[in-house]
N, C-alpha and C positions, 0 to 999 in steps of 0.2 A: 513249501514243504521240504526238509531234509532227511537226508535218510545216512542210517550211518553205515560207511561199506568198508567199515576196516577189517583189513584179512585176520586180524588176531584176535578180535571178538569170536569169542565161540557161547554159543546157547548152551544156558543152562534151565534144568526143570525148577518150574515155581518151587518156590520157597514152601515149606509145608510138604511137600510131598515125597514118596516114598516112590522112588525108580528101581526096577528091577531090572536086567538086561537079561535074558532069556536067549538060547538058541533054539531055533524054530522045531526041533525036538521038543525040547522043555516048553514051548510059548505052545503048543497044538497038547501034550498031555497035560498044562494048565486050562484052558479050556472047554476039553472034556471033562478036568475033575470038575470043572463049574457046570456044565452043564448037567453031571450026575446029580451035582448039588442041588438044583435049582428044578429037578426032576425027582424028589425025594417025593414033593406031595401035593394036591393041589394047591394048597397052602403056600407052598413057598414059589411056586410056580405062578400063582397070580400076584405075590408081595415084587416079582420079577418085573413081571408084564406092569403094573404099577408105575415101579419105579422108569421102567423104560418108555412111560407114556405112551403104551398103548392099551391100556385098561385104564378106567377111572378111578376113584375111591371107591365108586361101587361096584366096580367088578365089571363094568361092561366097556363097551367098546369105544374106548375117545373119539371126539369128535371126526378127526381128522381119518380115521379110519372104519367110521359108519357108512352105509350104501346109501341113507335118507340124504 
């Protein structure tokens, strides 16, 4: 296995993606506007939980996060 350790490589974000750089002012009022967002309704509050895999398609509790 090789690894490459050259000093003048510098990481870049995948291709495709949109980078924001925020100061932790702006990154912490980002945040709360989302969580206002995502607090509008149950509606969007469970399309959340959904996507964050921890609700199913049907609305209940994935697996990984049941007491059974």
């Amino acid at each position: 296995m090789t690894t490459n350790t050259s000093p003048n490589k510098v990481a870049s974000p995948p291709h495709g993606k949109f980078v924001v750089v925020m100061t932790p002012d702006e990154r912490i009022a980002d945040m709360q506007a989302f969580g206002r967002e995502i607090r509008e309704s149950k509606k969007t509050a469970q399309e959340f939980l959904i996507r964050a895999g921890i609700l199913n398609k049907k609305g209940q509790l994935a697996k990984p996060y049941r007491n059974c």
